[in-house]
MARDO-448050 format. One record per residue (C-alpha): residue number from 1; residue in one letter; x negated, y, z. Coordinates in nm, 4 decimals. Layout:
% residues N
@nr = NUM; rest = A; px = X; py = Y; pz = Z;
...
***
This chain:
% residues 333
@nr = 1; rest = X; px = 0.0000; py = 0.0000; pz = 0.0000;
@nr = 2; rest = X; px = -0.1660; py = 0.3057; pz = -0.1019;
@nr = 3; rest = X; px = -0.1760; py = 0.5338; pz = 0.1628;
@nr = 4; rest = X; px = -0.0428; py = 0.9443; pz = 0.1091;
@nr = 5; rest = X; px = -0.2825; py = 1.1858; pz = 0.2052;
@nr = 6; rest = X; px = -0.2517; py = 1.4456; pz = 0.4517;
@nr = 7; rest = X; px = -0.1526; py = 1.7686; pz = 0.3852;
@nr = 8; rest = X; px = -0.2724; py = 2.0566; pz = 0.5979;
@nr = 9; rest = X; px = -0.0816; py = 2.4149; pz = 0.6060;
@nr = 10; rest = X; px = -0.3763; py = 2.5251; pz = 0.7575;
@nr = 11; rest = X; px = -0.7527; py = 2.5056; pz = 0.8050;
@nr = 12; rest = X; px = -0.8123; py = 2.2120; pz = 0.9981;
@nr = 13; rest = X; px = -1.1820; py = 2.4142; pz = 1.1085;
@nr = 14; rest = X; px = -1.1082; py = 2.7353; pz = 1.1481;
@nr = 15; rest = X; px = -0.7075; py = 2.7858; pz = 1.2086;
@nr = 16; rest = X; px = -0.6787; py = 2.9528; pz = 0.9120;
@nr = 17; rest = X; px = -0.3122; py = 2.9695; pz = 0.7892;
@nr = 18; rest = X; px = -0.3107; py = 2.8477; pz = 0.4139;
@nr = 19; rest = X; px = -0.0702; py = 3.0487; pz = 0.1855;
@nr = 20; rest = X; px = 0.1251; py = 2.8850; pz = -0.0952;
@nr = 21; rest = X; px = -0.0753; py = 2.9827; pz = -0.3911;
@nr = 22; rest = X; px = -0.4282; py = 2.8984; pz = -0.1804;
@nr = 23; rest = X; px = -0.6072; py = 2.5443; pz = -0.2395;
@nr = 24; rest = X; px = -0.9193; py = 2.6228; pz = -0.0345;
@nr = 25; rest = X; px = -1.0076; py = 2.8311; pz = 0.2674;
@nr = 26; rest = X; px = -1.1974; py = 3.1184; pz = 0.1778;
@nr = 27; rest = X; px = -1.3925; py = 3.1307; pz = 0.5254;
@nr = 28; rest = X; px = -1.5335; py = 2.7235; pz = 0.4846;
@nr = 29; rest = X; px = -1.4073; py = 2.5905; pz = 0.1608;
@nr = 30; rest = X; px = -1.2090; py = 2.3552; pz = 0.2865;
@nr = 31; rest = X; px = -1.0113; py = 2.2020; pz = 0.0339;
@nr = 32; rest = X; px = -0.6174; py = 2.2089; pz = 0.1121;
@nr = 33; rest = X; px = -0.3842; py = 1.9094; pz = -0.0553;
@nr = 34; rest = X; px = -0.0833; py = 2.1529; pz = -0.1013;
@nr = 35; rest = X; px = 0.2711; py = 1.8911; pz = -0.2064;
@nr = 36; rest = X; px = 0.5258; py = 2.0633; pz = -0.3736;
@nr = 37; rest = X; px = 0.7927; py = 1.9701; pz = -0.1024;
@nr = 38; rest = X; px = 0.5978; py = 2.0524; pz = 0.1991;
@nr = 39; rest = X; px = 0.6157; py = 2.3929; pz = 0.2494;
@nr = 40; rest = X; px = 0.6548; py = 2.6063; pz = 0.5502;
@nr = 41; rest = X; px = 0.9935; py = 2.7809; pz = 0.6325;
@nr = 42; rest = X; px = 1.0625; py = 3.1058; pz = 0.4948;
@nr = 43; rest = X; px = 1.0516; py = 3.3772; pz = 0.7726;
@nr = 44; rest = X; px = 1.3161; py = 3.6387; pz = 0.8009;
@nr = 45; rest = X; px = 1.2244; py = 3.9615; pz = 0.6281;
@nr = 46; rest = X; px = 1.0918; py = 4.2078; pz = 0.9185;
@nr = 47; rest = X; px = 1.2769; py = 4.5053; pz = 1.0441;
@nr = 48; rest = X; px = 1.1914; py = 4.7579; pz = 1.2216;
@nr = 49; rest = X; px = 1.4140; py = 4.7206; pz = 1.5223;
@nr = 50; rest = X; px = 1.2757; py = 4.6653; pz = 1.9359;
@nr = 51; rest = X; px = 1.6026; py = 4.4898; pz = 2.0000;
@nr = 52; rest = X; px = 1.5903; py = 4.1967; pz = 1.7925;
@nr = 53; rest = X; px = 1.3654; py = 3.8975; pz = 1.8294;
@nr = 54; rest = X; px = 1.1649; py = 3.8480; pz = 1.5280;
@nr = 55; rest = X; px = 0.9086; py = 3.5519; pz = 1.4362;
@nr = 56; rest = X; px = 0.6240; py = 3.8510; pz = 1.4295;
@nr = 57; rest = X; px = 0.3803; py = 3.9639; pz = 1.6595;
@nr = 58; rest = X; px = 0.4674; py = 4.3074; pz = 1.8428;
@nr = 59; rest = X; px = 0.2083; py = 4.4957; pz = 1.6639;
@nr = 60; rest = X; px = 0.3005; py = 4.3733; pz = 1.2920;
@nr = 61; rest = X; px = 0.3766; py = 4.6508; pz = 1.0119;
@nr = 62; rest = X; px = 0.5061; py = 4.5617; pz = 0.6699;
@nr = 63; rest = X; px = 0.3720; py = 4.6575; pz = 0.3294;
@nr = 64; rest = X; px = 0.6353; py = 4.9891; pz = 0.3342;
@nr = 65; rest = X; px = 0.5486; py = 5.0826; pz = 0.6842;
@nr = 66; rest = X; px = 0.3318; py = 5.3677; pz = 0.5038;
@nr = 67; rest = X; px = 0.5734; py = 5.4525; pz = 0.2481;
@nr = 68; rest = X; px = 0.7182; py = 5.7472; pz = 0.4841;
@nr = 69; rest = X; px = 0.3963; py = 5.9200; pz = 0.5851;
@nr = 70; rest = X; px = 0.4144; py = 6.2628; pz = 0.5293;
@nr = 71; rest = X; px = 0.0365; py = 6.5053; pz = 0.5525;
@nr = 72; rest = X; px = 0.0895; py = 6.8742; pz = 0.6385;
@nr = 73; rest = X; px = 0.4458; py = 6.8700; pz = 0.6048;
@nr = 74; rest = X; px = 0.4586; py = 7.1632; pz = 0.8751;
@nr = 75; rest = X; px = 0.1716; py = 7.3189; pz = 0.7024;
@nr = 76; rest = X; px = 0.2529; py = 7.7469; pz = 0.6555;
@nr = 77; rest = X; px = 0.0765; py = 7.8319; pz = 0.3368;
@nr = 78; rest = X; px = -0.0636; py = 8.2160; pz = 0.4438;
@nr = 79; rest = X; px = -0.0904; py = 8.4716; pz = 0.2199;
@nr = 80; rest = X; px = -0.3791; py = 8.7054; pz = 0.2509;
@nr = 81; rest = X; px = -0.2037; py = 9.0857; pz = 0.2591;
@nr = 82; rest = X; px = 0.1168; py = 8.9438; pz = 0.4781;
@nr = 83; rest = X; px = -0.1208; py = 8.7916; pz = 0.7237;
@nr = 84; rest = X; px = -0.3121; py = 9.1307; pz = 0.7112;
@nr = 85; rest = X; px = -0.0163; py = 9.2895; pz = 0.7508;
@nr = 86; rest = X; px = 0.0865; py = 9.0520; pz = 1.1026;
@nr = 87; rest = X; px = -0.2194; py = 9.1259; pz = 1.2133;
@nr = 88; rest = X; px = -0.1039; py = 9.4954; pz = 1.2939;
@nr = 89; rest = X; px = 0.0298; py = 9.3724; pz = 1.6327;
@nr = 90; rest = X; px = -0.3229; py = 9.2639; pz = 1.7602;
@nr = 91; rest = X; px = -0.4625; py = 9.5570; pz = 1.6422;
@nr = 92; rest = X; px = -0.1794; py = 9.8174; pz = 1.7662;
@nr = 93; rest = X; px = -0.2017; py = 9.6533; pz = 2.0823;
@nr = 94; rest = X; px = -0.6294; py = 9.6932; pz = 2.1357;
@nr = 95; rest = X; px = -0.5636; py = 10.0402; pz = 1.9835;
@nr = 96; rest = X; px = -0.3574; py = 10.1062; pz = 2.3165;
@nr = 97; rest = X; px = -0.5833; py = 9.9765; pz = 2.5475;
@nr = 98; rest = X; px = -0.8743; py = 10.2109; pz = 2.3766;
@nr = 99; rest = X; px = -0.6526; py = 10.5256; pz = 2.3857;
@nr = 100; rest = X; px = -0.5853; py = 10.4663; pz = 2.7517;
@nr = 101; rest = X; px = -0.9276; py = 10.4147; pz = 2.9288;
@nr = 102; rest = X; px = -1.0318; py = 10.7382; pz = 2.6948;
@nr = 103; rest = X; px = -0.7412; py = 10.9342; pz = 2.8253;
@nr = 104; rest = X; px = -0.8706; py = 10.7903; pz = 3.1863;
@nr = 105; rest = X; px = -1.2245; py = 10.9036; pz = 3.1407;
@nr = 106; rest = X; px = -1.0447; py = 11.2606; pz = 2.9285;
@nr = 107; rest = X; px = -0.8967; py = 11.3031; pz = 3.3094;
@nr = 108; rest = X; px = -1.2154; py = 11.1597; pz = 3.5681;
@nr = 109; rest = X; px = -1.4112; py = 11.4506; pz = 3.3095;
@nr = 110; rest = X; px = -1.1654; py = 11.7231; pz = 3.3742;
@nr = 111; rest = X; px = -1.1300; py = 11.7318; pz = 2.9836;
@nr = 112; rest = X; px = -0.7853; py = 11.6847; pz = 3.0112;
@nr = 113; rest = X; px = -0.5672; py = 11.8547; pz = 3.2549;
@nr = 114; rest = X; px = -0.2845; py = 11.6657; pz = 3.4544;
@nr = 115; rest = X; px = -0.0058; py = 11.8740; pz = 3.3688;
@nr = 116; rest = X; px = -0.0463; py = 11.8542; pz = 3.0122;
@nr = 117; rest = X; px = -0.0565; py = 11.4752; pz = 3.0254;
@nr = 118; rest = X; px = 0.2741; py = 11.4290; pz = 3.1968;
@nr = 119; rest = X; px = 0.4270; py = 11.6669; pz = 2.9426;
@nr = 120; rest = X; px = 0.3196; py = 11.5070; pz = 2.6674;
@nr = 121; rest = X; px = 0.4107; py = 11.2050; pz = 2.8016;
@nr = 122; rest = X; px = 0.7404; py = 11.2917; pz = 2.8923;
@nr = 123; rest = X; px = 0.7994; py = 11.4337; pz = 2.5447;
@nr = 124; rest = X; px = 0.6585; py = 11.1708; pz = 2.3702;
@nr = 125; rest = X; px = 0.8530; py = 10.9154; pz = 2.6011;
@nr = 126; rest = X; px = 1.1720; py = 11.1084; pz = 2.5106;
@nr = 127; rest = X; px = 1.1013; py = 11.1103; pz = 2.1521;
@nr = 128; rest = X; px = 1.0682; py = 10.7151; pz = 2.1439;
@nr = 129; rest = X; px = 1.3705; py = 10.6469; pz = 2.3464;
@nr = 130; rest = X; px = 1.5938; py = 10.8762; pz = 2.1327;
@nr = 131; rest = X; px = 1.4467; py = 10.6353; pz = 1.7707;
@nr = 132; rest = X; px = 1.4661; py = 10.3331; pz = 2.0344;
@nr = 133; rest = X; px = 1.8813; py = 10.4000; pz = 2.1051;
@nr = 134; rest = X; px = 1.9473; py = 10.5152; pz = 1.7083;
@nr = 135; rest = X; px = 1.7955; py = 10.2451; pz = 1.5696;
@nr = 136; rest = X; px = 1.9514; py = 9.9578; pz = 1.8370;
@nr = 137; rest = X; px = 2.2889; py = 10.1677; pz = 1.7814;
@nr = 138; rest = X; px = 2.3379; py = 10.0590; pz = 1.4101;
@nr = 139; rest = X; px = 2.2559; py = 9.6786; pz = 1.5408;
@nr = 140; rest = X; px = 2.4294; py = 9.7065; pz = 1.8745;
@nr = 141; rest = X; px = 2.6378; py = 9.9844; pz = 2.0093;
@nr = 142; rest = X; px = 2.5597; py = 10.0976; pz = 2.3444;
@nr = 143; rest = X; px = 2.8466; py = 10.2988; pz = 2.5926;
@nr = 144; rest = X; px = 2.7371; py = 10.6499; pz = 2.7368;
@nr = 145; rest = X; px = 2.7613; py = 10.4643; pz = 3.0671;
@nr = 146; rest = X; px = 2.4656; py = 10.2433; pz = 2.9932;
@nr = 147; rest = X; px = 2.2259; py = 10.5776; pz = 2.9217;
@nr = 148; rest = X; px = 2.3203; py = 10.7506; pz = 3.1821;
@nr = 149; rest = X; px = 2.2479; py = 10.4217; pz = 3.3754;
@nr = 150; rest = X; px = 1.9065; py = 10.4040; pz = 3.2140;
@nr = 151; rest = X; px = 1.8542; py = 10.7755; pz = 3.3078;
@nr = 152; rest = X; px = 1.9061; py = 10.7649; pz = 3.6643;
@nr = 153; rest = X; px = 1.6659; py = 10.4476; pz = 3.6897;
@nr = 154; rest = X; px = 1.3662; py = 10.6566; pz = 3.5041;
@nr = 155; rest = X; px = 1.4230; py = 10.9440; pz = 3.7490;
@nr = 156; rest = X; px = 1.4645; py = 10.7197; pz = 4.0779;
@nr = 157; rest = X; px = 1.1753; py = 10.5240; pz = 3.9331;
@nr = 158; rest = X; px = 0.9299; py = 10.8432; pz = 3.8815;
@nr = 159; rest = X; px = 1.0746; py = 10.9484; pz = 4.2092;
@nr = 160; rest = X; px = 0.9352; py = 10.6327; pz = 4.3734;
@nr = 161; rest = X; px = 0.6159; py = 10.6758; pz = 4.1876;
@nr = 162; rest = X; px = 0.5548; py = 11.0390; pz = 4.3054;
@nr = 163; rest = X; px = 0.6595; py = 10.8954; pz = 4.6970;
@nr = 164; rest = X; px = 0.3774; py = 10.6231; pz = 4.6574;
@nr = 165; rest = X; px = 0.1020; py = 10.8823; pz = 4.5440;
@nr = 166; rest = X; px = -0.0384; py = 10.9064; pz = 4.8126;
@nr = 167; rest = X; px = -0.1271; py = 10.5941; pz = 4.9028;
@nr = 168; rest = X; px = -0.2588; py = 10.4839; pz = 4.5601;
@nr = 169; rest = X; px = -0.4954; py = 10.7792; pz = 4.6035;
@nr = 170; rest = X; px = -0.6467; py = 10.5877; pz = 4.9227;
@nr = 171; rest = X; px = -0.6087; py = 10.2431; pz = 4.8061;
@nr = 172; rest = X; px = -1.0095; py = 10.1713; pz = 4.7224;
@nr = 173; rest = X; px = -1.2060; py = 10.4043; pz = 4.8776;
@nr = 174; rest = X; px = -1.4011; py = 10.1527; pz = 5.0321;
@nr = 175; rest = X; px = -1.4649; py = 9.9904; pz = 4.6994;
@nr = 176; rest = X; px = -1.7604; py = 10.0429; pz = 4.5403;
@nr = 177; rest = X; px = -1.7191; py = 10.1763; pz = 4.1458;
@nr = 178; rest = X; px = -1.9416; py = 9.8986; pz = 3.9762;
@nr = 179; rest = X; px = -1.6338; py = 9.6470; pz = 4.1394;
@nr = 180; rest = X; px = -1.3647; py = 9.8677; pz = 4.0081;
@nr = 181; rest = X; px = -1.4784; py = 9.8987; pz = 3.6714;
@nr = 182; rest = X; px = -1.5724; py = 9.5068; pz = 3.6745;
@nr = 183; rest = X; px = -1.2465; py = 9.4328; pz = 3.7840;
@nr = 184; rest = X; px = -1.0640; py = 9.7114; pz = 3.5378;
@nr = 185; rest = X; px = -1.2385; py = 9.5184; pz = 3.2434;
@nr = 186; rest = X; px = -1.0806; py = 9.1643; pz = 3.3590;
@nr = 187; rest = X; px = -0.7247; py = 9.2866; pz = 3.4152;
@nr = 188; rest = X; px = -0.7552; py = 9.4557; pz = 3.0371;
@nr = 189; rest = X; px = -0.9172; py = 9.1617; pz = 2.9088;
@nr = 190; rest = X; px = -0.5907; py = 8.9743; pz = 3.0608;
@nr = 191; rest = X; px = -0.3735; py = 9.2008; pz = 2.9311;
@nr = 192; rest = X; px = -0.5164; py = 9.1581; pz = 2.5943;
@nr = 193; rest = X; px = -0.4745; py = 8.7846; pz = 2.5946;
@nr = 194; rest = X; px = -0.1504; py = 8.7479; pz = 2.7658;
@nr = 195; rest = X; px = 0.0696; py = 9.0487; pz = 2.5677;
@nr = 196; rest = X; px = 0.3707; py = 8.8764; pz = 2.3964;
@nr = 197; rest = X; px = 0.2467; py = 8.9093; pz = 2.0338;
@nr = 198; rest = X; px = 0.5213; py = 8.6647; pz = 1.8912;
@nr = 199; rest = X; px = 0.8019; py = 8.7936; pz = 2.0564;
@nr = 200; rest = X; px = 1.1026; py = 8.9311; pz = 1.8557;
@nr = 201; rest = X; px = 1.2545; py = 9.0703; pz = 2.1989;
@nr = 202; rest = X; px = 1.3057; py = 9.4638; pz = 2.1806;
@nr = 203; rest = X; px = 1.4476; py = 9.4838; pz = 2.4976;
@nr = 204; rest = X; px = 1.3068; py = 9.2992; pz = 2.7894;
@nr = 205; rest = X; px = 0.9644; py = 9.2149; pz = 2.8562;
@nr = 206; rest = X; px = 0.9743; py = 8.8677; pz = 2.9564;
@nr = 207; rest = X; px = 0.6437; py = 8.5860; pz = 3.0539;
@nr = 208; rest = X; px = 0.4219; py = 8.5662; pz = 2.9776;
@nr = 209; rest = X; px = 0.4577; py = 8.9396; pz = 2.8642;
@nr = 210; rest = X; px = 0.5605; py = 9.0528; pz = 3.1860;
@nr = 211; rest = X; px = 0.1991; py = 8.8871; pz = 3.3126;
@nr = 212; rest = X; px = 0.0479; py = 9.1238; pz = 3.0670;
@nr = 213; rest = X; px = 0.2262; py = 9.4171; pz = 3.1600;
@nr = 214; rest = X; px = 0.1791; py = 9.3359; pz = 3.5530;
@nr = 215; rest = X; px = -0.2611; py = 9.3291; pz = 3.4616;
@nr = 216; rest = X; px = -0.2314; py = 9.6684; pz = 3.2556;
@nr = 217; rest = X; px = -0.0536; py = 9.8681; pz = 3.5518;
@nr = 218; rest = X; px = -0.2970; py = 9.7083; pz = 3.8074;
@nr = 219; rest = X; px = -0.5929; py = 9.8523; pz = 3.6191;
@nr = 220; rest = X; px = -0.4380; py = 10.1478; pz = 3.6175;
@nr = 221; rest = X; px = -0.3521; py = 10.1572; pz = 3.9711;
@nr = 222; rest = X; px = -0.7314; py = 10.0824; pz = 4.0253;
@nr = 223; rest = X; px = -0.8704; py = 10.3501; pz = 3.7733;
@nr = 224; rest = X; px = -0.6068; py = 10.5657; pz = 3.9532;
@nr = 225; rest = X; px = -0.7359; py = 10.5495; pz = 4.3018;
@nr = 226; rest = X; px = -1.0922; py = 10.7101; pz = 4.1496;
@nr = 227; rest = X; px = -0.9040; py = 11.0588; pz = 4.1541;
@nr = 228; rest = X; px = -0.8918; py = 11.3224; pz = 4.4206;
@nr = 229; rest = X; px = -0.5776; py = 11.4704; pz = 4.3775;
@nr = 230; rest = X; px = -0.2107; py = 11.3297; pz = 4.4016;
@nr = 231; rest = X; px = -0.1346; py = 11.4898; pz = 4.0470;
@nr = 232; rest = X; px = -0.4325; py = 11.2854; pz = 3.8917;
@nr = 233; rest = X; px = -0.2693; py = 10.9658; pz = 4.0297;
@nr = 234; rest = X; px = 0.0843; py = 11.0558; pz = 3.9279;
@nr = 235; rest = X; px = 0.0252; py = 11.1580; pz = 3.5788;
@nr = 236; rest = X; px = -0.1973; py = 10.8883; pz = 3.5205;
@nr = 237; rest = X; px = 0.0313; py = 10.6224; pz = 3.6706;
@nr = 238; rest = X; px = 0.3390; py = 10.7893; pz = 3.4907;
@nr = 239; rest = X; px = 0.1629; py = 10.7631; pz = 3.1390;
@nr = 240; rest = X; px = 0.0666; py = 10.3995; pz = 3.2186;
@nr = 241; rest = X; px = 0.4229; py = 10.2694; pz = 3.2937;
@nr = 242; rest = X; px = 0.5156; py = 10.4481; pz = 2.9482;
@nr = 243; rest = X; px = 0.2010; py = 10.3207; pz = 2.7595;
@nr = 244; rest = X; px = 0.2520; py = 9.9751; pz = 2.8798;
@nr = 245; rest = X; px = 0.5868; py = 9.9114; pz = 2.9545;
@nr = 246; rest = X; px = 0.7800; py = 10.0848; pz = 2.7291;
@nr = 247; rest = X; px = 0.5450; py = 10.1582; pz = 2.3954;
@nr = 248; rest = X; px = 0.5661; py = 9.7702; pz = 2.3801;
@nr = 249; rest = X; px = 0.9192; py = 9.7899; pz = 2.3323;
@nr = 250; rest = X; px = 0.9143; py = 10.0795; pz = 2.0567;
@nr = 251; rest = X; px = 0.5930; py = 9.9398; pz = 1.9124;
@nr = 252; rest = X; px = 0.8498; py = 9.5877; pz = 1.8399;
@nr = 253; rest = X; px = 1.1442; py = 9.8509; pz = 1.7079;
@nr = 254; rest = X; px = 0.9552; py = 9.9646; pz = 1.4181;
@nr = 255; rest = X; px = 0.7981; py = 9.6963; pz = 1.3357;
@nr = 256; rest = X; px = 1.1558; py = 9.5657; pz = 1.3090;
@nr = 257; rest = X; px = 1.2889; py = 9.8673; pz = 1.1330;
@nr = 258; rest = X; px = 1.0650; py = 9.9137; pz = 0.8924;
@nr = 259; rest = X; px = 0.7078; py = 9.8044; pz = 0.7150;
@nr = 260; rest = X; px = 0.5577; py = 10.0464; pz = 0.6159;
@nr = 261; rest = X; px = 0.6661; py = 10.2764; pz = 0.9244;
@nr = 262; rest = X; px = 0.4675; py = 9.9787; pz = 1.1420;
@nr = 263; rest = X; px = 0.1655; py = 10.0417; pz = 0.9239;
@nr = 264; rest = X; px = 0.2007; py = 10.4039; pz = 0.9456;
@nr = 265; rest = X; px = 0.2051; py = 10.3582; pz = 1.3495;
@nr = 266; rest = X; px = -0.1179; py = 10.1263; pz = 1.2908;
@nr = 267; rest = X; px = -0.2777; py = 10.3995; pz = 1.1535;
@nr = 268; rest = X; px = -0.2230; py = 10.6210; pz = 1.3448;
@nr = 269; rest = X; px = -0.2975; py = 10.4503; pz = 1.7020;
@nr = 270; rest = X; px = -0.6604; py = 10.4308; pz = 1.5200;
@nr = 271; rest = X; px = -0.7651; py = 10.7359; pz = 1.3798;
@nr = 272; rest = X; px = -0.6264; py = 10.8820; pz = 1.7637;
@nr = 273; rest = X; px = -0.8800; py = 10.6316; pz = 1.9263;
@nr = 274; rest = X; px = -1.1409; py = 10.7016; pz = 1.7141;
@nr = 275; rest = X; px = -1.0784; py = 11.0666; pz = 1.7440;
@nr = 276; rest = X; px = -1.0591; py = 11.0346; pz = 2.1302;
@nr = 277; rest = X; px = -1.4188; py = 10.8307; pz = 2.1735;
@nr = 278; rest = X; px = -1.5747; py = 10.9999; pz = 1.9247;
@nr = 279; rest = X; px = -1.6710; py = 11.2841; pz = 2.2013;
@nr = 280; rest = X; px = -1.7632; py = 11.0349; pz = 2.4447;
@nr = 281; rest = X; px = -1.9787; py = 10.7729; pz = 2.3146;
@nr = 282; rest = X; px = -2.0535; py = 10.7123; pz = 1.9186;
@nr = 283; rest = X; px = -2.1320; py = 10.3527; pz = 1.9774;
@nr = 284; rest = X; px = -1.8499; py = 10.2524; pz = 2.1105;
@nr = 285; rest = X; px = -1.6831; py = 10.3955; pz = 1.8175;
@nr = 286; rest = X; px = -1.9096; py = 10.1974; pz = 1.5763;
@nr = 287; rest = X; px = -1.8374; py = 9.8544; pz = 1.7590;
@nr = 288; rest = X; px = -1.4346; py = 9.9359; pz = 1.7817;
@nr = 289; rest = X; px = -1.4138; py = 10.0423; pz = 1.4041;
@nr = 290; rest = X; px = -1.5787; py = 9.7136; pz = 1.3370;
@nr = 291; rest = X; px = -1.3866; py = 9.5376; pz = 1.5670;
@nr = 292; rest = X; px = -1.0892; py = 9.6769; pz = 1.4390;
@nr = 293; rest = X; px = -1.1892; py = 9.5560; pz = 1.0785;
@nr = 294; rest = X; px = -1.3284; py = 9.1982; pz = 1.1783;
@nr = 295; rest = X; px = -0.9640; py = 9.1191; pz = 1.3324;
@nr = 296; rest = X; px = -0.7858; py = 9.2900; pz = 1.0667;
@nr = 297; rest = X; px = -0.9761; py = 9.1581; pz = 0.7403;
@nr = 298; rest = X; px = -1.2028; py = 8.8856; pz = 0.8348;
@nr = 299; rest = X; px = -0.9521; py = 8.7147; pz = 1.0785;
@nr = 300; rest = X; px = -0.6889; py = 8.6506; pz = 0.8190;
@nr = 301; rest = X; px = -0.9338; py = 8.5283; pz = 0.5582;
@nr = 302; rest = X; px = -1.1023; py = 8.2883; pz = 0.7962;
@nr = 303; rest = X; px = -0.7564; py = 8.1883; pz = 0.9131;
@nr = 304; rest = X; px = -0.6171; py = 8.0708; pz = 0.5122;
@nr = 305; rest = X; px = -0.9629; py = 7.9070; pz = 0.4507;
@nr = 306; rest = X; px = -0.9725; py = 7.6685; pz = 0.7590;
@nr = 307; rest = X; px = -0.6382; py = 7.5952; pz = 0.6209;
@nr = 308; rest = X; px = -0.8077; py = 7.3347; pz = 0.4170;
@nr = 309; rest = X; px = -0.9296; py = 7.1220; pz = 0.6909;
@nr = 310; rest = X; px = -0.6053; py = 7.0982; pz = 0.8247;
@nr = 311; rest = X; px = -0.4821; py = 6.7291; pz = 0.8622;
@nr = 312; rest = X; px = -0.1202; py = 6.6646; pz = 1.0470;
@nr = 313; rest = X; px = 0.0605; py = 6.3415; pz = 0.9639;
@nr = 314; rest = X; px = 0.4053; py = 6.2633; pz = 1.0164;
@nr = 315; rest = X; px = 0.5575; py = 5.9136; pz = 1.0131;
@nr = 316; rest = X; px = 0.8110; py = 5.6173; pz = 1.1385;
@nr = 317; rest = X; px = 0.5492; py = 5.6041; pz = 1.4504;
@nr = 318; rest = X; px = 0.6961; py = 5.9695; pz = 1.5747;
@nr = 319; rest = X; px = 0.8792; py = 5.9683; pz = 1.8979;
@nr = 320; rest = X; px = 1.2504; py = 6.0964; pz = 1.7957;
@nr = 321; rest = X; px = 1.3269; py = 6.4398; pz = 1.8747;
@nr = 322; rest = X; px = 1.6073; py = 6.5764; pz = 2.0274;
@nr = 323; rest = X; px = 1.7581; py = 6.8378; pz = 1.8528;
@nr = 324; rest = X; px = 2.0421; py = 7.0089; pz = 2.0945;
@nr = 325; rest = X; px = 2.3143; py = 7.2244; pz = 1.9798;
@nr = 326; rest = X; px = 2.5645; py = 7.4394; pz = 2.1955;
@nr = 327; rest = X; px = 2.8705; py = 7.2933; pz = 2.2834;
@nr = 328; rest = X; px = 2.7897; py = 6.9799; pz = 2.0468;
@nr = 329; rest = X; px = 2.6517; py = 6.6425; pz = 2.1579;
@nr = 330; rest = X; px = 2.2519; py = 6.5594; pz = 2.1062;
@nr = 331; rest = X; px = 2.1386; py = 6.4560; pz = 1.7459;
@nr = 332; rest = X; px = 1.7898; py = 6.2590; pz = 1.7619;
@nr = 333; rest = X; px = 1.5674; py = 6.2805; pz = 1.4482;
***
């Protein structure tokens, strides 16, 4: 009787599984005696479910697992003059910052007299809050109730302000000046980093904003308590509040309102800080000119050409996402 040889579905030597069109093992060359009508059974196709028990190991991935990866689907493609043109808010807001500390060191030098500071201020303060409630009346009226309510916090505010003179006039005498303008530099540097560039908001300051905000009137409070009089103190402290609270706010209304009005405000918050350093120190002009033209220029260009190395993929593997919607149920993506 002649005896039927055996047929292996797998390398006897190595564990090999052998597939159907396969006669020898690639890894030994061991020579498989396929029959016709001995194959193995034919697995369910795979599906990408957790629930389900399937005859594959946790970790397997079909041919078409790939076929929904997406690269850089998020991607922004920049354009050169609009990112320019976004890059006004940076520059607006170090603009400030310059125009300050020289109207600070304007006031220490006795360059600049109190009294004319809180006028202008006033005035100018005036001026912005009469654009500030014509243009937000054409998007949302306001009631004569609501100014007068805004008018009688300004004057119980300043009121307040004027009341606590006197003790921001004392508060570091004991400090040495190389620690106050150590520590004036760090709370600007933190206002600078923390200011709520992105922000849409024209009426409230919110965080990390308000963290921004909170640093700029601390270094003024600090470079305030340098002068000797209580009128020193007040008008600086009074044109803080308006430089740092409230500009903010107007600075996001035209930008809003109009382009080319945003650019014209660029301009002009930089040829007044030039104009105001220029009598104290020539290189600081030089560096903020250039500094001024590195973040305005170079920055955008930089930012479209590392564009290129950008790599974000997007697939099956994602977590799902939850997208909520007011007063309807959850929809996960």
């Amino acid at each position: 009787m002649e005896r039927m040889p055996t047929v292996f579905n797998y390398c006897p030597r190595d564990g090999r599984p052998f597939r159907v069109d396969e006669q020898i093992c690639p890894l030994c060359d061991f020579q498989s005696l396929h029959a016709p009508w001995i194959q193995s059974p034919q697995k369910a196709p795979w599906r990408k479910l957790l629930y389900v028990r399937q005859d594959y190991p946790d970790n397997y991935v079909d041919d078409t697992f790939l076929e929904e990866l997406q690269k850089n689907a998020n991607v922004r493609q920049y354009e050169y003059w609009s990112v320019v043109l976004e890059s006004t808010i940076i520059t607006q807001h170090i603009s400030s910052i310059v125009i300050f500390v020289a109207v600070f060191i304007y006031l220490l030098n006795k360059q600049l007299s109190a009294h004319a500071l809180i006028i202008i201020g006033t005035a100018a303060t005036a001026i912005g809050y009469i654009f500030w409630d014509w243009s937000n009346t054409m998007l949302t009226p306001e009631s004569n109730f609501q100014r007068r309510k805004i008018f009688k916090g300004a004057a119980l505010f300043f009121l307040t302000l004027l009341g606590l003179t006197p003790i921001l006039k004392t508060l570091t005498v004991t400090t040495s000046p190389d620690t106050i303008w150590a520590l004036t530099v760090i709370l600007f540097l933190a206002n600078l980093s923390f200011h709520d560039y992105g922000s849409d908001n024209r009426r409230n300051i919110k965080y990390p904003g308000s963290l921004s905000t909170n640093a700029a009137i601390f270094a003024s409070v600090v470079l305030a308590s340098r002068f000797e009089t209580n009128l020193h103190v007040f008008g600086l402290m009074a044109f803080a509040v308006e430089w740092f609270a409230l500009f903010p706010m107007l600075r996001r209304q035209v930008r809003s309102v109009s382009i080319r009005g945003n650019l014209a405000l660029t301009i002009v918050l930089f040829l007044t800080a030039t104009t105001l350093f220029t009598r104290i120190s020539a290189a600081i002009v030089v560096i903020y000119i250039l500094g001024m033209a590195f973040v305005t220029f170079v920055c955008p260009f930089w930012l479209i050409w590392i564009q290129r190395y950008k790599n974000e993929i997007h697939g099956p593997w994602d977590e799902a996402r939850p997208k909520i919607q007011h007063g309807r149920s959850v929809d996960y993506n």
